[in-house]
C-alpha positions as CSV (number, residue, x, y, z in Angstrom):
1,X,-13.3,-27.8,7.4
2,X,-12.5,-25.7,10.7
3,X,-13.1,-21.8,9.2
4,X,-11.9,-19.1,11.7
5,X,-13.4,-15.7,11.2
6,X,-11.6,-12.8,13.6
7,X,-10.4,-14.9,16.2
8,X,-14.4,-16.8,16.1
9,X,-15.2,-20.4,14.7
10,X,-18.4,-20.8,12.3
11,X,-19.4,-23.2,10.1
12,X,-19.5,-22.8,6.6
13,X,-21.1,-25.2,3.5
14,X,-21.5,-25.9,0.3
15,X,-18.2,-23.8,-1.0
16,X,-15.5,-25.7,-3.2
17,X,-13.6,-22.3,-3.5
18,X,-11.9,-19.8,-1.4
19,X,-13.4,-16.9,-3.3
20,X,-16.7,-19.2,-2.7
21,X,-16.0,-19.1,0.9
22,X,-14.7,-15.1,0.8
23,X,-18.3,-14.6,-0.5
24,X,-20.2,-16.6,1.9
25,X,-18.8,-15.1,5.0
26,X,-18.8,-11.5,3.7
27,X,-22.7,-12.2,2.7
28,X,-24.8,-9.0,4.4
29,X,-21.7,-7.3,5.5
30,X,-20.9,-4.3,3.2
31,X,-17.7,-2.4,3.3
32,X,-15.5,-5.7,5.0
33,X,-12.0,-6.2,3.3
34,X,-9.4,-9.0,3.9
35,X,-6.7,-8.3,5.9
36,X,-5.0,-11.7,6.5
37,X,-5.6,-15.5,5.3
38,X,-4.0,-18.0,7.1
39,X,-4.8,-21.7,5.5
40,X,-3.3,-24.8,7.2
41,X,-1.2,-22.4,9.8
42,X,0.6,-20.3,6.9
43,X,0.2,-17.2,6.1
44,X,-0.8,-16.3,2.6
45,X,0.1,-13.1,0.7
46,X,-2.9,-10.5,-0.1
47,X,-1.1,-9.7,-3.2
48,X,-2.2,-13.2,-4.7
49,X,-6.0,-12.8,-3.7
50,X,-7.2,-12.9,-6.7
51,X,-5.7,-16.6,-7.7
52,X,-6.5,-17.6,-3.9
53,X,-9.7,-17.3,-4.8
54,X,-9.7,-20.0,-7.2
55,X,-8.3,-22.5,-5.1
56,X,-10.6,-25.3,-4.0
57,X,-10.7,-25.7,-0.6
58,X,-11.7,-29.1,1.3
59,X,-12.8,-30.7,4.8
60,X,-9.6,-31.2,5.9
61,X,-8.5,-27.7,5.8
62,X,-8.5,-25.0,8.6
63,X,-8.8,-21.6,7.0
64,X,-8.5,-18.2,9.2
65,X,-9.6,-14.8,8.3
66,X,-8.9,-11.3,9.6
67,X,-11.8,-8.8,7.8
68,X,-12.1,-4.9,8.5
69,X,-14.0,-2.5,8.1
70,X,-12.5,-1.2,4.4
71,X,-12.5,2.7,6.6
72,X,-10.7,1.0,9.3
73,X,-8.2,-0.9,7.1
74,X,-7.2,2.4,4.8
75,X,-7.1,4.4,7.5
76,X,-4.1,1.9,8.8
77,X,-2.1,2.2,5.6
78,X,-2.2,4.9,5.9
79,X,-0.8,5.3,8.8
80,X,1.9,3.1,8.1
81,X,2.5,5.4,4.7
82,X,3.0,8.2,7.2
83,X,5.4,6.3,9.4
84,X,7.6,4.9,5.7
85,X,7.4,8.8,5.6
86,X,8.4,9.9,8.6
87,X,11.4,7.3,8.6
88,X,12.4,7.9,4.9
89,X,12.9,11.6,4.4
90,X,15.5,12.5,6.4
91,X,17.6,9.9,4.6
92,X,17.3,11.3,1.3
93,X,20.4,13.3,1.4
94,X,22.5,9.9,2.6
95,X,21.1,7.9,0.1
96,X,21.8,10.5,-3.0
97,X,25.5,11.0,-1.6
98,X,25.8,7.0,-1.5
99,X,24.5,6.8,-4.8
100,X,26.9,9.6,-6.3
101,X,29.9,7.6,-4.0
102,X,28.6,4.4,-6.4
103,X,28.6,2.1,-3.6
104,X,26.3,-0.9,-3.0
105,X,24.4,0.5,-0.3
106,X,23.6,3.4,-3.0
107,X,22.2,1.4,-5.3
108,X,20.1,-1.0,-2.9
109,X,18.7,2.5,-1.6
110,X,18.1,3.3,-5.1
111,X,15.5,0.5,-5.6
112,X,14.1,0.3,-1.6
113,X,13.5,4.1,-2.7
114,X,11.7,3.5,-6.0
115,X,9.7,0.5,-4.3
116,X,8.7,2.9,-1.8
117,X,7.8,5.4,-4.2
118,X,5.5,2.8,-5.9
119,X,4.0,1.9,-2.6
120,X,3.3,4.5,-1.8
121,X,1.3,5.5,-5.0
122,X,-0.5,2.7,-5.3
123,X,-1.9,3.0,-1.6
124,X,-2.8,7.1,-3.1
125,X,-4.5,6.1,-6.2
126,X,-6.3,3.1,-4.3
127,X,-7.2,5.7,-1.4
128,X,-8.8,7.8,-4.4
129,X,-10.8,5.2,-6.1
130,X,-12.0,4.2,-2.8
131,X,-13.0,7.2,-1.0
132,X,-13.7,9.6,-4.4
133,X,-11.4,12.1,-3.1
134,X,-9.3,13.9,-5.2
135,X,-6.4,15.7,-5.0
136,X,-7.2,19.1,-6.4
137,X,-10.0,19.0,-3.6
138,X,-7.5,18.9,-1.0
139,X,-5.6,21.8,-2.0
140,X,-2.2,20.3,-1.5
141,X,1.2,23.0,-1.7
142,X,2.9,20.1,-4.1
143,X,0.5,19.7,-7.3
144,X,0.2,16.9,-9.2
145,X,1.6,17.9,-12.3
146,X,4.7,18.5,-10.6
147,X,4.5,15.3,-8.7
148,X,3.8,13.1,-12.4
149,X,7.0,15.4,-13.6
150,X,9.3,14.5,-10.7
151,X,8.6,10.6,-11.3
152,X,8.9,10.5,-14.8
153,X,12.1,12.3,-14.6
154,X,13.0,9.8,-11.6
155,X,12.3,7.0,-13.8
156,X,14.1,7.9,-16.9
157,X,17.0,8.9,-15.0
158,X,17.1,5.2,-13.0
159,X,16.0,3.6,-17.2
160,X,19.2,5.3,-18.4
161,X,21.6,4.4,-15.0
162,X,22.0,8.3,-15.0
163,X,23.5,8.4,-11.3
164,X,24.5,12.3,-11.4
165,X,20.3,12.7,-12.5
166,X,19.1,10.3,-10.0
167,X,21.2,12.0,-6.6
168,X,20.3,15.2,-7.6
169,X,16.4,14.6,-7.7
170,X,16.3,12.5,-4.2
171,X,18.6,15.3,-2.8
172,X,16.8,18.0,-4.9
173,X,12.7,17.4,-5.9
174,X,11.9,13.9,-4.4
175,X,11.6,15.7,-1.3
176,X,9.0,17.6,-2.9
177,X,7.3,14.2,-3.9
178,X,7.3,12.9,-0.3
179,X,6.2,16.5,0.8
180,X,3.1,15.5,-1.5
181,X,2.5,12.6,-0.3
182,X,2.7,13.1,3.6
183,X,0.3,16.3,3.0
184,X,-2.0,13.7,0.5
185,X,-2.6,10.9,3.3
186,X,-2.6,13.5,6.0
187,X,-5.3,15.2,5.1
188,X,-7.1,12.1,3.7
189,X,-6.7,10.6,7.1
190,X,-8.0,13.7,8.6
191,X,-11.4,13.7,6.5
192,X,-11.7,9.8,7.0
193,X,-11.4,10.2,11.0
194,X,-14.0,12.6,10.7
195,X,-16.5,10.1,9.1
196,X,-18.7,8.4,10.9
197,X,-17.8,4.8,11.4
């Protein structure tokens, strides 16, 4: 089995699994994430880590990984958060006029929107469980309450196909949402660069 670790060949043995194998080369080396799997020359998905773990692996595999430091690897999604950001927000007033207009592009914006919207909270509450930050420690203008508020409203209004509800929050208090969110990762990012590595 040919095992590539960051662009450097090493052997490995004894492992029937990939999780086996995950284990093995993270051995001593606290802190290292998985940022990319490539068996057999295709890419695998990170979302399915926990059942590529299972998978038995054999001699005649090549398996490449890409591990970073877990600091190093949140503080690039973040970055590319801020950048989703960046790009997204001055759109929102497009997207809620195509939505009221009920054309298609409205409603693919509608769910590119709320995937974003999940993305991008995912990324915050894996940020806190990782680092131990907390919002209410960062003193953000947006507070959370009102963020929770603005989502649930966002998702009973796209639940019940209320268009009217759904243009005026991304024209009206989504913005707030995203304002939350840029300020979150911002100052996250800012504490994490500060950190020794």
């Amino acid at each position: 089995m040919k095992v590539i670790v960051n662009g450097e060949e090493i052997v490995v043995e004894g492992v029937q699994t990939l999780g086996e194998l995950l284990n093995r080369v993270r051995e001593n080396k606290e802190n290292l994430v998985v940022k990319r799997i490539v068996i057999d020359h295709e890419e695998q998905p990170l979302s399915s880590l926990e059942d590529l773990k299972q998978m038995e692996i054999n001699e005649e595999m090549e398996i490449e990984l890409e591990l970073s430091p877990l600091r190093d690897f949140l503080l690039e999604t973040i970055e590319e958060v801020l950048r989703y950001i960046k790009r997204v927000k001055p759109l929102l007033g497009k997207v809620a006029d195509a939505v009221v207009a009920g054309t298609t592009e409205g409603y693919r914006s509608i769910n590119d929107l709320a995937e974003g919207l999940n993305a991008m909270e995912n990324v915050r509450m894996n940020t806190v469980r990782i680092t131990g930050i907390n919002s209410k420690e960062l003193g953000l203008k947006v507070e959370e309450e009102n963020l929770v508020r603005i989502l649930t409203d966002f998702v009973n209004a796209l639940q019940s196909k209320d268009l009217v509800k759904i243009a005026d929050l991304i024209d009206g208090e989504l913005k707030d949402v995203f304002e939350y969110y840029e300020e979150f990762f911002k100052r996250v990012e800012e504490l994490l660069q500060k950190e020794p590595s």
